[in-house]
Each structure stands twice: as structure tokens, then as C-alpha cells.
C-alpha positions as a printed NumPy array, in Angstrom:
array([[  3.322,   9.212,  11.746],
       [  0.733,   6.688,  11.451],
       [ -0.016,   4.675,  15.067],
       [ -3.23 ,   1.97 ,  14.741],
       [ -4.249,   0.921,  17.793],
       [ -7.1  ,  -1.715,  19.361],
       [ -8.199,  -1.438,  15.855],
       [-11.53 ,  -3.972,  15.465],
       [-13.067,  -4.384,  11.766],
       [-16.238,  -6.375,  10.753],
       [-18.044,  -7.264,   7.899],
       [-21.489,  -7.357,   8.545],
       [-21.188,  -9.693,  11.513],
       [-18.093, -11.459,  11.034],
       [-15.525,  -9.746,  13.477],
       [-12.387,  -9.718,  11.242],
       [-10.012,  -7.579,  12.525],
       [ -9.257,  -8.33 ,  16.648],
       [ -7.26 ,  -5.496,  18.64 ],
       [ -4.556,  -5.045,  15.973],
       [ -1.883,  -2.765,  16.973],
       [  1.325,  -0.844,  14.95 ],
       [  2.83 ,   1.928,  13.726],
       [  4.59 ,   3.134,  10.675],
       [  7.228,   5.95 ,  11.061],
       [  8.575,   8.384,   8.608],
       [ 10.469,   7.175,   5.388],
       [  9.86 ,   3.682,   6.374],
       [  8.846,   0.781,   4.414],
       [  6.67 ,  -1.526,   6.987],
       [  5.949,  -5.285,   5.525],
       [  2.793,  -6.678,   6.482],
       [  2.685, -10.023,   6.021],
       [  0.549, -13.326,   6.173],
       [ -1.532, -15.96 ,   4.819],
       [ -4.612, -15.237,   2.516],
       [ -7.89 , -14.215,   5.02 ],
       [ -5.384, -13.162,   7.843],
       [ -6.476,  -9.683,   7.862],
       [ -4.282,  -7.76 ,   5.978],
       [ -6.049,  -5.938,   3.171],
       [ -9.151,  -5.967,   5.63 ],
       [ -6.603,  -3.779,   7.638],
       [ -5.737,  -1.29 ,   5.053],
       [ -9.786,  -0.826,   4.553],
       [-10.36 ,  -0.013,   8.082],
       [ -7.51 ,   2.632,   7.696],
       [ -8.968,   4.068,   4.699],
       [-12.544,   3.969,   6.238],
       [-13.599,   1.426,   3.901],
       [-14.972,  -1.315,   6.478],
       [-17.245,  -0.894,   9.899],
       [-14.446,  -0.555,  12.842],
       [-13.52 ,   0.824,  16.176],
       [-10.203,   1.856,  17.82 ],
       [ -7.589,   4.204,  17.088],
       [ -5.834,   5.181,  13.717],
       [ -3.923,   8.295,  14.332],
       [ -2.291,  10.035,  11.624],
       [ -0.275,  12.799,  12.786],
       [ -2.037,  13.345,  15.926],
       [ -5.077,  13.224,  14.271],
       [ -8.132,  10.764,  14.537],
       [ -8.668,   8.926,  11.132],
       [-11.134,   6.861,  11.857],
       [-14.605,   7.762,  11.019],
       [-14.381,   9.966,   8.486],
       [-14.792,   8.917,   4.369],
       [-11.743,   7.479,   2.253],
       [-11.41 ,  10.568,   0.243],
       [-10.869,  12.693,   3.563],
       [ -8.284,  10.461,   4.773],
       [ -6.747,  10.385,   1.003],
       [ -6.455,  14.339,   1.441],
       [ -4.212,  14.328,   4.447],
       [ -1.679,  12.12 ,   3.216],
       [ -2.985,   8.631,   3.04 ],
       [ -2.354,   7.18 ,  -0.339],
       [ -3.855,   3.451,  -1.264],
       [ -3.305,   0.793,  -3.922],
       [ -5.681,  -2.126,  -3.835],
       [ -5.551,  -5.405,  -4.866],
       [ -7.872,  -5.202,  -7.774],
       [ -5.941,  -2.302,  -9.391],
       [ -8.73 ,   0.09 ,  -9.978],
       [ -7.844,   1.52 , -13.123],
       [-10.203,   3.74 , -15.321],
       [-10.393,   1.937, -18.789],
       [-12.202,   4.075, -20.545],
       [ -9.574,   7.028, -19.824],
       [ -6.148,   6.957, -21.277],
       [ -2.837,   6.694, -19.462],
       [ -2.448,  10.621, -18.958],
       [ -6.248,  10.824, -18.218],
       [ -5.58 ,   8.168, -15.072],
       [ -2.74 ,  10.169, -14.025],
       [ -4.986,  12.983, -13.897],
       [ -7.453,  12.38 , -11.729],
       [ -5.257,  11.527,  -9.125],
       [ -3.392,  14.619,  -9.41 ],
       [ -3.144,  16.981,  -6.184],
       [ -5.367,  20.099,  -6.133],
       [ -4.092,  22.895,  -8.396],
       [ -3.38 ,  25.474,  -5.906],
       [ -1.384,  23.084,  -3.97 ],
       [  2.648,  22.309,  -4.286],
       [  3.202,  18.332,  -4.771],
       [  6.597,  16.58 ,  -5.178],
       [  5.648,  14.694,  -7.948],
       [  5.22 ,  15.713, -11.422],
       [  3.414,  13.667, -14.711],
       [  6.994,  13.955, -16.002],
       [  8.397,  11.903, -12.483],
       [  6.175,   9.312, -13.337],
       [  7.027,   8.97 , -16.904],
       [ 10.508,   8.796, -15.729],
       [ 10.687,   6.062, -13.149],
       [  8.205,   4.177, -15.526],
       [  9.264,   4.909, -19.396],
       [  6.469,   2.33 , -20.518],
       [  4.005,   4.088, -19.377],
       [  5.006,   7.679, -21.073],
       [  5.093,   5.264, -24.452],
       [  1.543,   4.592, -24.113],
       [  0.298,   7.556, -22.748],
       [ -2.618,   8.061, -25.037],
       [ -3.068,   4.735, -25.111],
       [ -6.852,   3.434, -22.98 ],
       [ -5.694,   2.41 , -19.795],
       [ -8.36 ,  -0.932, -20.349],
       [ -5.522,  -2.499, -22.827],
       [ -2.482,  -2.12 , -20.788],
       [ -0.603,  -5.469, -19.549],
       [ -1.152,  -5.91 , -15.514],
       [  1.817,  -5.073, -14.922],
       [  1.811,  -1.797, -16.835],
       [ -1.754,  -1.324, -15.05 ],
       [  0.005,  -1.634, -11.764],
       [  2.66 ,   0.909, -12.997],
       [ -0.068,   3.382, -13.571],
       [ -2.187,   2.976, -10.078],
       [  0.82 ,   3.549,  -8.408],
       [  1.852,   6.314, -10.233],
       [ -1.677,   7.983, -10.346],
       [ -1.225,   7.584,  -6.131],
       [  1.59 ,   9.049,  -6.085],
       [ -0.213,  11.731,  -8.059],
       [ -1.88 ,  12.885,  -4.551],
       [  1.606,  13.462,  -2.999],
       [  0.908,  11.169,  -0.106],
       [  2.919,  11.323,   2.703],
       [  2.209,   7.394,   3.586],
       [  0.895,   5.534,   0.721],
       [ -0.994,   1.355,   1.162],
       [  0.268,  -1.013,  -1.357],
       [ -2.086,  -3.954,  -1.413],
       [ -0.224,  -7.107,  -3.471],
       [  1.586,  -4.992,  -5.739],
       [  3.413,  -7.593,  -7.376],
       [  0.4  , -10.249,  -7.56 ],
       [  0.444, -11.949, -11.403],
       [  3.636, -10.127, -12.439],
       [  6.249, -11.338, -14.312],
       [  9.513, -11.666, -12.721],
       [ 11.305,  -8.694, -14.468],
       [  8.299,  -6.383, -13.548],
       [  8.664,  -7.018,  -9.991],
       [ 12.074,  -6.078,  -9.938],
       [ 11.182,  -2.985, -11.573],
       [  7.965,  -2.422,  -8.618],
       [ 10.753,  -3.226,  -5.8  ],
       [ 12.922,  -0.46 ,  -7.01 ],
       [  9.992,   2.142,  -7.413],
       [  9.065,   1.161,  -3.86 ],
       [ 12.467,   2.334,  -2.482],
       [ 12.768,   5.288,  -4.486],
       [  9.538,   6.311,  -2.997],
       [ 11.052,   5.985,   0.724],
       [ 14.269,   7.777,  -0.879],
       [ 11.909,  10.89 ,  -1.636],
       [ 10.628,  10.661,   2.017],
       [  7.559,   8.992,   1.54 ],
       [  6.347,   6.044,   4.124],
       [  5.159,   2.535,   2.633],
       [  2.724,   0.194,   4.797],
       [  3.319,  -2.419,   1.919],
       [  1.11 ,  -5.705,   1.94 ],
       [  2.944,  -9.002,   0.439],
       [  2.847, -12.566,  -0.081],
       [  6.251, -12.641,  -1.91 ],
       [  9.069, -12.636,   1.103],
       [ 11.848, -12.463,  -0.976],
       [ 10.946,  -9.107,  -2.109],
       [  9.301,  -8.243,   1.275],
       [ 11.882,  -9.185,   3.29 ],
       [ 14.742,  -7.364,   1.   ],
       [ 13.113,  -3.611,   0.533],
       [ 11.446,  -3.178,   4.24 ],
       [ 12.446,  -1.663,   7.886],
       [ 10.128,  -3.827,   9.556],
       [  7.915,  -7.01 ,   9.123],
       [  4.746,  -7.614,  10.624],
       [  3.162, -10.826,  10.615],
       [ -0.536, -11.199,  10.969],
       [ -2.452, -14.229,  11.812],
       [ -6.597, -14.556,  12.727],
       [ -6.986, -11.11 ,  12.453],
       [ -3.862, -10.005,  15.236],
       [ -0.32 ,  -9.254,  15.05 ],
       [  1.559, -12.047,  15.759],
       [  5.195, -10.637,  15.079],
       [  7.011,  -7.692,  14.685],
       [ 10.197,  -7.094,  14.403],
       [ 12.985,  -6.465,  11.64 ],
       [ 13.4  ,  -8.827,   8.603],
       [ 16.646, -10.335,  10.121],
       [ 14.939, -11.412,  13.179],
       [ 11.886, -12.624,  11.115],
       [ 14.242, -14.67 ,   9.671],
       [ 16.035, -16.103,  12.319],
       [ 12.724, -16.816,  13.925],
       [ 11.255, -20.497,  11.961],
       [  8.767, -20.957,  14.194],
       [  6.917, -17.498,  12.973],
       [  7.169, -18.534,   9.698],
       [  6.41 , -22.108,   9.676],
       [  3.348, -21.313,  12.209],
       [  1.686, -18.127,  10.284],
       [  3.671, -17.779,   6.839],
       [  4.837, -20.797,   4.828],
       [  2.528, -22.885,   2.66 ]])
């Protein structure tokens, strides 16, 4: 489904990102893991066209790279930064909104899916999206996402700053989405929850991928972890 490969990034001229090479297959949850400034959210930029880079992101046979973040949104990509990215202004509903897939197009996922898998959020759906709780925030950019019917969506630090309960609740939703057939590429400092939802774990270190493998054998392997994970 999705196959990066020699993929380079830089910032100005700072070379971040240095030959990094994966893929993430269909219905799978993929881990990428590491310390802060390893590369990882620099690497779900360069697939989203966000950052200057070279190589090979193929999506479906298709070239990705080059062409604007909203192209690569329309054929399937789906992406949650860090920061959230809500619109406060706009209520709950509103948010859900513009996300939504184009009219004359059939998605999976309904306003009334969302509300579902995330009651909170059909409580306070009139409600500004600028006073929601972080963690109800995160609810709704994943949901509003999901809006877009990707086929593969980018989680960047979903469950950064939430309370313990909350991430619980974000671990379920994750596999829920891979239950409906949709891919995750999710990017996490917490292993626990990491390790317990995904296929595969990558491990990135300098800007490379220094591991892959499944979460048993990530486990089994100290030396990855003491070397490129642990504090």
C-alpha cells in the first residue's frame, strides 16, 4: 500500500531525514518509534509533502512525492499532527465538517460513526471546538480525519498530555480503525501502548531506520531499546 523508499528530507539546509526506507501494508497498524529529533514527525511531513525531499513514496503504485498535501490527502492519505490543528472558532459539528469527503463520493464513515465511538464529543457538538479538553480536541482531529475516508491515515503523538483513561479510550479507536480496514502509520513515545495495538515497530534513530521488526522481537532485543529508545 504505502512503500517509502531512499526518502531524504531537509529543512532549509539541515539534512534531516537520511535514506529512510519502509512500508505499511493493508489493515496494519505500523509503530514508529524513537527519541525526540529522530525523524519521525519530520517523516510523516515528507509523506504529506510538507518538507523539501527526494526519493520514493509510493502509494498504490503511484508517486506521492511532489505533489501538495491536499492532493495526497485526496487519495487516501489521512494525517494527525502533533499540534492538533483544530478550528476554534467552529464548533464540534463544524470541524467534522470540513473534513468530510466530497458529496458525490461514498465514504465509510458517517458524523453519526464518530459520535458513536466518541459519545463526548456528540455531547458537545455545538459546543466551539477552542474550549474542548485536549483530549476531547484529539477526539475530534481524529474523527474529522477519518471524515476523508482515508485508506492509511498518520497519527503524530496521539496520546501526548492525555490522561490515562483517555488513552485507553485513543488505543481502542486506533484498532477499531484497522478493524474497518483502514492502515495506521502511528507515531509514539508511549511503548506500552505502542507496543500492545501494532503489527510492526520501527525504530528510528539520526534520521534512519534502525529496527524493524514485530513488537515481540523489539522486545526481546535490549540493545535496540537501550541504544535508540529508553531515557
Amino acid at each position: 500500500m504505502l512503500k517509502v523508499e531512499n526518502l531524504h528530507a531537509f529543512y532549509g539546509k539541515s539534512h534531516v531525514l537520511h535514506g529512510v526506507h519502509f512500508d505499511v501494508q493493508p489493515g496494519e497498524i505500523v509503530a514508529l518509534l524513537g527519541r525526540n529529533g529522530s525523524g519521525r514527525s519530520t517523516t510523516a511531513k515528507a509523506i504529506m509533502g510538507m518538507v523539501d525531499c527526494t526519493g520514493t513514496v509510493d502509494w498504490k503504485g503511484q508517486q506521492a512525492l511532489g505533489r501538495k498535501p491536499y492532493e495526497i490527502a485526496h487519495l487516501g492519505i489521512g494525517y494527525v499532527p502533533e499540534n492538533r490543528d483544530i478550528f476554534p472558532k467552529l464548533t464540534v459539528h463544524q470541524n467534522l465538517m470540513l473534513g468530510q469527503k466530497r458529496a458525490n463520493q461514498k465514504a465509510r464513515w458517517s458524523f453519526d460513526d464518530m459520535y458513536e465511538m466518541f459519545p463526548r464529543l456528540k455531547e458537545r457538538q455545538h459546543t466551539e471546538a477552542g474550549v474542548l479538553s485536549g483530549g476531547e480536541q484529539q477526539m475530534l482531529t481524529l474523527c474529522r480525519t477519518l471524515m476523508g475516508d482515508p485508506d492509511l491515515i498518520i497519527i503524530d503523538e496521539p496520546t501526548e498530555g492525555l490522561a490515562p483513561k483517555i488513552v485507553e479510550l485513543v488505543a481502542e479507536y486506533l484498532k477499531k480503525l484497522k478493524d474497518r480496514g483502514v492502515s495506521v502509520l502511528l507515531i509514539e513515545q508511549k511503548l506500552t501502548i505502542a507496543m500492545a495495538i501494532s503489527d510492526r515497530a520501527l525504530v528510528m534513530g539520526h534520521g534512519s531506520i534502525v529496527f524493524q521488526g514485530t513488537p515481540e522481537s523489539l522486545r526481546a532485543d535490549a540493545y535496540t531499546r537501550k541504544e535508540w529508545l529508553e531515557v
